[in-house]
N, C-alpha and C positions, 0 to 999 in steps of 0.2 A: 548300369541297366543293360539288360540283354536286346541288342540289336534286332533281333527276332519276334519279341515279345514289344508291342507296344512303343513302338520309339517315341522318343520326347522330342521334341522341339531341337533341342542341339543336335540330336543323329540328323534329322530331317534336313537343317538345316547343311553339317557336314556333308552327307552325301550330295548336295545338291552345289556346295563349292566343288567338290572334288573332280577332275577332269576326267577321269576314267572312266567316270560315272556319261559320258556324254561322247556319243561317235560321232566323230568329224565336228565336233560341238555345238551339233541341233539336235540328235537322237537322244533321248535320257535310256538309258539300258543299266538298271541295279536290281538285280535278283534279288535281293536284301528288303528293298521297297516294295510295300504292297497298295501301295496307292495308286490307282489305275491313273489319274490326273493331275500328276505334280507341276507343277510351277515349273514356267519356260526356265533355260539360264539367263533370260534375263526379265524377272518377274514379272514387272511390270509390264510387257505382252500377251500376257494369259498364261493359258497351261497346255500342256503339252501330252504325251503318251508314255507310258514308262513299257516301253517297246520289248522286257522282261517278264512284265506279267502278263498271261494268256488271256486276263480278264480284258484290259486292256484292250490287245487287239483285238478280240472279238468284237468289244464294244465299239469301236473305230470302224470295224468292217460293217456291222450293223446297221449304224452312221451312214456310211458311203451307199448303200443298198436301199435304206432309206431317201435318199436323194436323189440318187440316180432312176427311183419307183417316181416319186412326187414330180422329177424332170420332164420324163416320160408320159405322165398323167396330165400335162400342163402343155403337149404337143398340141 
């Protein structure tokens, strides 16, 4: 299966063993991956950012903007 197209369950799961895939081993950065909210390296935590795709950050900054309005509002 093309890694690009559609990944199944095994890429997903590959990419997400793979060290390379993980800076300093908390950042998930895989260009490859298009899912803004993959699974911490250690799943069962939650999930994480895939710090690769633009969708990603934007939606974390969003996040943090939103929060820091609702903070602000709650002075």
């Amino acid at each position: 299966m093309d890694e690009d197209n559609k990944p199944n369950k095994e890429t997903f799961e590959r990419w997400h063993r793979d060290p390379s895939n993980w800076i300093w081993g908390i950042f998930y950065f895989n260009k490859k991956d298009k899912r803004i909210f993959p699974p911490k390296r250690l799943s069962y935590f939650g999930w994480t950012i895939n710090f690769a795709n633009p969708y990603s950050v934007l939606t974390f900054l969003v996040l943090i903007l939103v929060i820091l309005i609702v903070m602000k509002q709650l002075k």
